[in-house]
C-alpha positions in Angstrom: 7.3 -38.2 -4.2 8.1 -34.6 -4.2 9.4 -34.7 -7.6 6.0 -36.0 -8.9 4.3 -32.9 -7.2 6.6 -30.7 -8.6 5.3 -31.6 -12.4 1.7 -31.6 -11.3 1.6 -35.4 -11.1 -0.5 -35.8 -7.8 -3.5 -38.7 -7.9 -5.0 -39.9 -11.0 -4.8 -38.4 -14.1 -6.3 -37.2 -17.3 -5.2 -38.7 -20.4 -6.5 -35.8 -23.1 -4.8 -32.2 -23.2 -5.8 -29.6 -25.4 -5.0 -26.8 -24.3 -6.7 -27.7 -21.0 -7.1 -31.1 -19.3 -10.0 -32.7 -20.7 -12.2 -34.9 -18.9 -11.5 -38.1 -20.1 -14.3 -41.1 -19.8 -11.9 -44.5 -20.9 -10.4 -47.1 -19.4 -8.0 -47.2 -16.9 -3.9 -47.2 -17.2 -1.8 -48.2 -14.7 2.0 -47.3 -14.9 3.9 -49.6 -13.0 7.2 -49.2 -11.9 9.9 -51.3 -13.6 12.0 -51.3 -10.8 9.6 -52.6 -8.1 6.4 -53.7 -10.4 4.2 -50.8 -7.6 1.8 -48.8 -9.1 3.1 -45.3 -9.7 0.0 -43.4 -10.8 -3.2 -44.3 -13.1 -4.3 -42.6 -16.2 -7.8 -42.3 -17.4 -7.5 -42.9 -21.4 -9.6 -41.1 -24.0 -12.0 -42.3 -26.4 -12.0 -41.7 -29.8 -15.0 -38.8 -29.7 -12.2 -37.1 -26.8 -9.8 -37.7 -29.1 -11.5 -36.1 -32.0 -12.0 -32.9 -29.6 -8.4 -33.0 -29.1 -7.2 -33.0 -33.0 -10.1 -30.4 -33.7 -8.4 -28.4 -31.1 -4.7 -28.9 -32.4 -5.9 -28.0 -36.1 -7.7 -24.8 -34.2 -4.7 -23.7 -32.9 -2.8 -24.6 -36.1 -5.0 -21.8 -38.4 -4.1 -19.3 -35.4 -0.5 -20.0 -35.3 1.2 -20.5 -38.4 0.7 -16.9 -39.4 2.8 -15.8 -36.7 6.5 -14.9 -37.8 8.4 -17.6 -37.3 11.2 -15.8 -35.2 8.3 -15.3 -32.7 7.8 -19.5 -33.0 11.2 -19.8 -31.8 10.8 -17.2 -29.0 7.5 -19.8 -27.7 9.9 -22.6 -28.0 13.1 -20.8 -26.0 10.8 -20.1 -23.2 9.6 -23.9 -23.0 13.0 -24.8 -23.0 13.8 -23.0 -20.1 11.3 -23.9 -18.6 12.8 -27.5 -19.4 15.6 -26.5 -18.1 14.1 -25.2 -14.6 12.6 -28.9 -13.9 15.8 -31.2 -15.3 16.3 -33.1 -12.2 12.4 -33.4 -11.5 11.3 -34.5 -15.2 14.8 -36.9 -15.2 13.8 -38.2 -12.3 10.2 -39.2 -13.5 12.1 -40.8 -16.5 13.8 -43.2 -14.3 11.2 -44.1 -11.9 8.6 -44.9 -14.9 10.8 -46.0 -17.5 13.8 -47.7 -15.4 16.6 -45.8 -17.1 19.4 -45.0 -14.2 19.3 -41.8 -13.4 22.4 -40.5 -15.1 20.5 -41.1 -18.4 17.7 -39.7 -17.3 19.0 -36.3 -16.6 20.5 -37.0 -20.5 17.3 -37.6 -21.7 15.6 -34.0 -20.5 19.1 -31.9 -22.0 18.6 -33.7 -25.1 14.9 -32.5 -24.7 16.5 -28.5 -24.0 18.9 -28.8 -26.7 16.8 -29.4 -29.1 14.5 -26.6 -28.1 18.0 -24.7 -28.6 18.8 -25.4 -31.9 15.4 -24.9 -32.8 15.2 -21.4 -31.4 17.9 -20.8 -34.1 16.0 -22.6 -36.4 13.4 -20.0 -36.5 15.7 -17.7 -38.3 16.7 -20.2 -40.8 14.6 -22.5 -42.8 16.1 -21.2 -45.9 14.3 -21.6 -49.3 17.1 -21.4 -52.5 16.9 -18.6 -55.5 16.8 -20.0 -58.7 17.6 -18.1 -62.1 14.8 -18.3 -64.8 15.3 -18.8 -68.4 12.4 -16.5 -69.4 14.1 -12.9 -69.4 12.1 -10.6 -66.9 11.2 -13.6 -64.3 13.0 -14.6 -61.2 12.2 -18.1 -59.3 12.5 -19.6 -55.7 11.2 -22.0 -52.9 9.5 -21.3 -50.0 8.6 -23.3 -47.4 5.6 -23.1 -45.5 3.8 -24.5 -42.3 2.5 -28.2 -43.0 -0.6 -28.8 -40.2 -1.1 -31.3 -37.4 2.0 -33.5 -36.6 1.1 -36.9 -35.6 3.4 -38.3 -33.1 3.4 -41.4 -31.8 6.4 -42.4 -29.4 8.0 -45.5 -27.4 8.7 -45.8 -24.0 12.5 -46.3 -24.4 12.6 -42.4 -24.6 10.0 -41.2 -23.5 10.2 -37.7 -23.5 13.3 -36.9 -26.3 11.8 -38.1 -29.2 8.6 -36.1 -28.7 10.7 -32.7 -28.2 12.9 -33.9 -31.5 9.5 -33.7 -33.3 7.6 -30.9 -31.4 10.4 -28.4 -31.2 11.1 -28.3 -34.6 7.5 -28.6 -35.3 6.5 -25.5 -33.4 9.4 -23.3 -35.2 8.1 -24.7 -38.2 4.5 -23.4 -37.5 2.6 -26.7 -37.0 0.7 -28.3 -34.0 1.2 -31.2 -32.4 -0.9 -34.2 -31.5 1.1 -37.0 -29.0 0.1 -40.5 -28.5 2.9 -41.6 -26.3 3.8 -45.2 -25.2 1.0 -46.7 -23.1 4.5 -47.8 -20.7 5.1 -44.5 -19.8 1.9 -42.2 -19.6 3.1 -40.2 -16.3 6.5 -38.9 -18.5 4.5 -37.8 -21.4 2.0 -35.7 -18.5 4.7 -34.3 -16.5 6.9 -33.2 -19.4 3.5 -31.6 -21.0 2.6 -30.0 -17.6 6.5 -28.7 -18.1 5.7 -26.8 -21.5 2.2 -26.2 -21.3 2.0 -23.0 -19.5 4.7 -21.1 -22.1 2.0 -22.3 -24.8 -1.4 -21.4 -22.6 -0.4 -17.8 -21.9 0.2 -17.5 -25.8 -3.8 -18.7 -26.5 -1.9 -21.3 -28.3 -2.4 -24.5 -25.4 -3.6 -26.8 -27.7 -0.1 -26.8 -30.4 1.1 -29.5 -27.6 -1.8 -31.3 -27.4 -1.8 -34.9 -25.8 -3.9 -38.3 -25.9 -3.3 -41.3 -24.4 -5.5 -44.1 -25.2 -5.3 -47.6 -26.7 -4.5 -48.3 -30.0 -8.1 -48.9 -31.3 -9.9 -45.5 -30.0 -6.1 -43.4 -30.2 -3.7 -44.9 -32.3 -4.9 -46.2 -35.1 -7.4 -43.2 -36.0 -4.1 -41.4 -35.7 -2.6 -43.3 -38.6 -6.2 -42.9 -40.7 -6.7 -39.2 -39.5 -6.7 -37.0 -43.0 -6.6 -34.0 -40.7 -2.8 -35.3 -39.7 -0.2 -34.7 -43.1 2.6 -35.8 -41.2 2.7 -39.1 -38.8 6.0 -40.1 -37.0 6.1 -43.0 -35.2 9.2 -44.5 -33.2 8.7 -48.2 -32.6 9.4 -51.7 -34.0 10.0 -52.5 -37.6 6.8 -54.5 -37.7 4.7 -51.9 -36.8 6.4 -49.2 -38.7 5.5 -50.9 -42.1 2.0 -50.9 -41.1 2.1 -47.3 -40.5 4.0 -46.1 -43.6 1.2 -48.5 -45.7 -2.0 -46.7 -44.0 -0.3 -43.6 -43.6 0.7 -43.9 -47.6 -2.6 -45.0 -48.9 -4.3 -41.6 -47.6 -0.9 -39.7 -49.2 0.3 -38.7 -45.9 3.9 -38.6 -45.0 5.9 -40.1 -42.5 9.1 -40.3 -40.7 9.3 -43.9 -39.4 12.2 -44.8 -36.9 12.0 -48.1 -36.3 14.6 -51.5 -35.1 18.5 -51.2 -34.8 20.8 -54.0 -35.0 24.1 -51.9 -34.8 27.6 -53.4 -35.0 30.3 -52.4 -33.3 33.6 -53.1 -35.5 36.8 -53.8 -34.0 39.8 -54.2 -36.2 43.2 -55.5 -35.3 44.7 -52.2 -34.6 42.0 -50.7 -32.5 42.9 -48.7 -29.6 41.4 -51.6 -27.0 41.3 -49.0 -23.9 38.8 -47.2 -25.9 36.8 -50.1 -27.3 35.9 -51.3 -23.9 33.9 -48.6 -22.5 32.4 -47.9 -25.8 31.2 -51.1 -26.1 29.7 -51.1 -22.4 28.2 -48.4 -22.7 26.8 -49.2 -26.2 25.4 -52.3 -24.8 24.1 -52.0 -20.9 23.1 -48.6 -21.5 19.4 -48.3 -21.1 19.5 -52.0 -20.5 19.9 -52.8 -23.8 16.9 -50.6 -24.5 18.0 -48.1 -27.1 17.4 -48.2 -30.8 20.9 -47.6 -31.1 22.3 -50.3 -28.7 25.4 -52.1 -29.6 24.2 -55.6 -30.7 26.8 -57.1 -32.4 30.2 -57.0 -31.6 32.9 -57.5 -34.8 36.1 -58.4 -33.7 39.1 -59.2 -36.1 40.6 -62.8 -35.2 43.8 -60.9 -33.8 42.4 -59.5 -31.0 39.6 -61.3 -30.6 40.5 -63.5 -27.3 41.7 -60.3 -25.7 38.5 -58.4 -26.9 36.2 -61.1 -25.2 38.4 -62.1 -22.4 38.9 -57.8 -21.3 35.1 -57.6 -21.7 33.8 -60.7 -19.9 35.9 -59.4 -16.9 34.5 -55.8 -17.4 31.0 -57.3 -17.5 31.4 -58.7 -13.7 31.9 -55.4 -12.2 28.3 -53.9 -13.7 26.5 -52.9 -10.9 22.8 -54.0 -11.4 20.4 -51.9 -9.3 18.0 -49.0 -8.3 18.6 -46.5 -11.2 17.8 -44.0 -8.9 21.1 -44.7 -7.6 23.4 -43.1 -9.3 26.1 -45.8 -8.7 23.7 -48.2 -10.2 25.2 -48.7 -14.1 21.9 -50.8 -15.3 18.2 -50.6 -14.7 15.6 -52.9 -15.0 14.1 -54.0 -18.5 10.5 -51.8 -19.1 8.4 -55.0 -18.2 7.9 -58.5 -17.7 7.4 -59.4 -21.5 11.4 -57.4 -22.0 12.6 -60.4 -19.5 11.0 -63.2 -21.4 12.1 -61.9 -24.7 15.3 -62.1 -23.5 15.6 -65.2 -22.1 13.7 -66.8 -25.6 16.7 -65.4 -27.5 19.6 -66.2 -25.3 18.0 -70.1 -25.7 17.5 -69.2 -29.2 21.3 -68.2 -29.9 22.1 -71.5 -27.9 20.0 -73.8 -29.3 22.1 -72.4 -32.4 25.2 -73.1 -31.1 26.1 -70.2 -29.8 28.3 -70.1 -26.2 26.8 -68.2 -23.3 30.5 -65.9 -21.8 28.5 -64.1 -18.8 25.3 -63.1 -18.2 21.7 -64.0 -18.7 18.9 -64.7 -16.6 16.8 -62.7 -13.7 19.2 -60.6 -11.3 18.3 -61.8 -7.7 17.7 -58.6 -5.9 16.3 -57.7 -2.1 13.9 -56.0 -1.1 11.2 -53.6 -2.7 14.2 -54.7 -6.0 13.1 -58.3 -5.8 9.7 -57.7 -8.0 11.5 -55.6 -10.3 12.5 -56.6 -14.4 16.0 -56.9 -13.4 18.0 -59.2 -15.9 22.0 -59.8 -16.1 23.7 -58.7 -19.1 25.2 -61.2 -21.3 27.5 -62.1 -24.4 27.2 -64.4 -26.7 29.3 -66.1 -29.1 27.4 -66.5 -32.1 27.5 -66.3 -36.0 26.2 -63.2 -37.9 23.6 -65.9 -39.8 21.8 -67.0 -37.4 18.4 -66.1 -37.3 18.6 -64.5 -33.7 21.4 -62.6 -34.5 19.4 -60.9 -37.3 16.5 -59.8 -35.1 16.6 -56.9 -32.7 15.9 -58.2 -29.3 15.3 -55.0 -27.3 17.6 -56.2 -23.9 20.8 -56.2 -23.0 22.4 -59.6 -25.1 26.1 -58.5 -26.9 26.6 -60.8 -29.3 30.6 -61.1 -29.9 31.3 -62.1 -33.8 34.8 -62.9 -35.3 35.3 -61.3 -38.4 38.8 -61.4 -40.5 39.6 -57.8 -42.5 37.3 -54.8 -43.0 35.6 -56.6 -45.8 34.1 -59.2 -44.2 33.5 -56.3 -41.3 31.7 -54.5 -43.3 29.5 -57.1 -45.2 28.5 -58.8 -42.2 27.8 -55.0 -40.2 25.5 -54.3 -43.3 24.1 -58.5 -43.4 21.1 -57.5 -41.7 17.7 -56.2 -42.1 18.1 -53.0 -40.5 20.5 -49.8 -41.0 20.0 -47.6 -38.2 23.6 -47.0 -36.4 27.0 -48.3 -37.0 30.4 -47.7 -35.6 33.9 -48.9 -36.2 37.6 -49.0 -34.5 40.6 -48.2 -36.1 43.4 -46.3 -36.0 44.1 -46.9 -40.1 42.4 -43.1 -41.8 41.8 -45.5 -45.4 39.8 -48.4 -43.2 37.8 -45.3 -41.6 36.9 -43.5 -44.4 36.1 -47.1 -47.0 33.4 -47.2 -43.3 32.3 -44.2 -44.1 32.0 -44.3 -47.8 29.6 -45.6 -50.6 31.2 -49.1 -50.5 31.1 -49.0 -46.4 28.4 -48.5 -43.7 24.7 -48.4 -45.3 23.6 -46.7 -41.7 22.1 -43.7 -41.5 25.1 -43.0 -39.0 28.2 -44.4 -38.7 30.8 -43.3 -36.5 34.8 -43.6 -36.1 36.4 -44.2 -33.1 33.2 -43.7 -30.7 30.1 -46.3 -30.1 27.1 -47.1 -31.6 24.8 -45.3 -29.2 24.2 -41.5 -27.7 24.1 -39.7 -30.9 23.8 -35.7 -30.5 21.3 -33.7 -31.5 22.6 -31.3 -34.1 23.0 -34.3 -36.9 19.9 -36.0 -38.5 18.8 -39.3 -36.3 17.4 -42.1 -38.4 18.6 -44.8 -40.7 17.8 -46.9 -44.0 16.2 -50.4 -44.9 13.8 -51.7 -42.0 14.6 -48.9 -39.9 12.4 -46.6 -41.6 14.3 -43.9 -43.6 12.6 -41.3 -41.8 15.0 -38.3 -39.7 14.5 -36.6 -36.6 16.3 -33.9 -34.9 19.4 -31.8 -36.7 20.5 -31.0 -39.8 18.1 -30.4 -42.1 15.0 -32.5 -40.2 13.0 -29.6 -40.0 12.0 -29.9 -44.0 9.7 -32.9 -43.3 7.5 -30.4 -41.1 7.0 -28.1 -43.6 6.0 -28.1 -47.1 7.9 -26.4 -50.0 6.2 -24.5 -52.2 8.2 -22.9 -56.2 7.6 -19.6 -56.7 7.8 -17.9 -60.3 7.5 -14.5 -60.3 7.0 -12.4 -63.9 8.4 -8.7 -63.7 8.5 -7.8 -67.0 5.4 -6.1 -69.3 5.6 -10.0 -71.9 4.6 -13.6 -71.2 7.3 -16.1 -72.6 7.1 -19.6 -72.4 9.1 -22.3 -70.6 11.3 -24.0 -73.0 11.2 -21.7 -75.7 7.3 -22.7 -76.8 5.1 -20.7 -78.5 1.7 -21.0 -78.5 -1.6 -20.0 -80.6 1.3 -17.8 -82.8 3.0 -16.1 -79.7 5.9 -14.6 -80.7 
């Protein structure tokens, strides 16, 4: 495929970059495509002594590089933007043929990957510290911040390619390096993106401040986690895992920024504008094939529009055209593998054996062709109760379960009734409903939106939520301060040395 050669994807690969391709001696990775279940390319992995050669390399470049202004950081970044932004259609491409998304979303996935090299070019002229007046007469105090070290990141496969620029972009203005251990589903995205950047970096000496490793979780991953040399780890993945990061990471005193599960609710009071509802919510839920941490789970409709709610989306559901997601008619993908289609097809039984009703949907898609071994699964709704056991638990897959609810109140205690916090949304054309969402008594999501879906946040706000999805935040706002660490300054002008709080010591006066 000529999009391949274009990112330097030709024939088997490395799976260590540190400023140069290493020469890695591991096992073997295959990435399959989730579309066809062919064999796309195959990735030698590194072992742990190639992956200490790789952090040793990262920390290298890390002493070199965080002495340089960091207006200069963010001119390094611009340029690997652009140069982003030269191979779009190529690197979305890649993203759909390894991962499965349709195309469309693919092409999303690299501008959200240019805009954040954007807003971090900008960023590089703006991690502000604060003044602070002293009480001591002749002294003046403030904060600094100051380039942290090696940033750890480990990534999922859902997007495989965003959530590594989220961290690295701000990363680089911020003066650190960069060690990434991507998902093991998608190696060839993590290559091609790195092939992308990696020459901006190289003709700065400076290769090595995107380093990558792919390897398994023994050799790669878990040292990662252990690895002193590493202050900062963030890891995108389940809830499960993410606690066992935060405790390893924690008991060496590292930090992290975890993003783990979603089980976002989609509310839909009784004087919601319905046309907008509707696409919202099929979007929210087919997008990605169910695949995104922000995927609309749970649907909360009040009892007065409920029949119309579900009857309007069961008919919307028939016309989703399941296919190749290179096409770009095709409006869902495949599931990422095999183990994605059982999953879903344990919960659907799950949410029945409950008592929940099956509307549409479920089951293996029946495709031809070169489609016929692909992870191809029918989207479904489900009538189901908020309780159940099922509903609490993220199943990553398309499965929309549709929840009658009777006022905001019970809205919003049953949105906020499960184990995760990540995204949130609500309908409603009534400004005190909206804001109560929004306020201390409403939504306990790190986002929660009016009038829009659950999913395709942008990248200028902070991404991340609260409870078992972690607490970490990636991306805008003020993100950038876990990549760096703050530092008080106190500086004495004057000719005397008074004491804080007034004391006085050995006779001072």
């Amino acid at each position: 495929m000529d999009f391949l050669r274009e990112l330097g994807i030709d024939g088997d690969q490395s799976g260590a970059y540190c400023g140069t391709w290493m020469e890695t001696t591991g096992p073997w990775l295959e990435s399959r495509s989730p579309a066809t279940g062919e064999v796309i390319g195959r990735v030698r992995q590194a072992t742990a002594a190639e992956y200490d050669q790789v952090v040793e390399a990262a920390r290298e470049a890390f002493l070199r590089f965080r002495s340089m202004p960091a207006p200069q950081r963010g001119e390094l970044v611009r340029r690997m933007g652009e140069a982003m932004r030269a191979k779009k259609d190529a690197l979305g491409r890649l993203i759909t043929l390894e991962m499965g998304k349709i195309v469309q979303e693919g092409w999303g996935e690299v501008q959200e990957c240019i805009d954040i090299a954007d807003f971090a070019v900008g960023l590089s002229r703006q991690c502000y510290g604060l003044t602070m007046p002293s009480e001591r007469p002749g002294h003046h105090m403030r904060e600094t911040w100051h380039p942290l070290g090696v940033a750890g990141i480990l990534t999922a496969f859902n997007f495989p390619m965003a959530v590594w620029a989220w961290n690295s972009m701000l990363a680089f203005v911020c003066g650190d390096a960069c060690v990434w251990k991507p998902s093991p589903k998608t190696p060839l995205c993590a290559i091609g993106i790195t092939n992308v950047v990696r020459p901006v970096l190289e003709e700065a000496g400076l290769g090595a401040l995107a380093s990558l490793v792919i390897g398994t979780n023994d050799e790669v991953a878990g040292r990662m986690i252990d690895d002193g040399r590493m202050p900062l780890i963030s890891f995108t993945g389940s809830s499960a895992v993410g606690k066992l990061v935060g405790g390893r990471v924690g008991a060496r005193m590292g930090r992290t920024i975890l993003e783990c599960g979603g089980n976002n609710a989609l509310i839909v009071l009784a004087d919601a504008d319905l046309g907008m509802v509707l696409p919202a919510t099929l979007f929210g839920a087919v997008g990605t094939a169910g695949q995104r941490c922000t995927t609309t789970r749970r649907l909360l409709v009040h009892s007065e529009v409920y029949d119309e709610v579900r009857d309007r989306l069961v008919r919307a559901y028939q016309d989703i055209t399941i296919g190749d997601p290179m096409d770009e008619g095709t409006l869902c993908g495949p599931l990422i593998d095999e183990v994605a289609v059982e999953t879903m097809e344990r919960s659907l039984a799950a949410a029945q054996a409950a008592g929940g009703k099956v509307l549409c949907g479920g089951g293996r898609a029946q495709l031809d062709g070169a489609l016929g071994g692909g992870n191809f699964v029918v989207p479904a709704i489900v009538e189901a109760e908020n309780d159940w056991e099922v509903v609490q638990e993220e199943t990553f897959a398309p499965i929309l379960y549709l929840i009658r609810i009777e006022g905001l109140e019970d809205a919003i205690a049953k949105q906020n009734g499960v184990p995760q916090g990540l995204s949130s949304a609500i309908f409603t054309r009534d400004v005190r409903a909206a804001e109560q969402f929004l306020s201390d008594i409403g939504s306990d999501c790190g986002i929660a939106n009016v009038n829009i879906g659950t999913s395709g946040a942008e990248i200028g706000g902070a991404f991340g939520g609260e409870k078992d999805t972690g607490g970490g935040r990636e991306s805008g706002s003020d993100s950038w301060k876990a990549y760096m660490r703050r530092q008080t300054n106190t500086v004495n002008w004057s000719a005397e040395l008074p004491l804080a709080q007034g004391i006085r010591f050995g006779g001072q006066d």
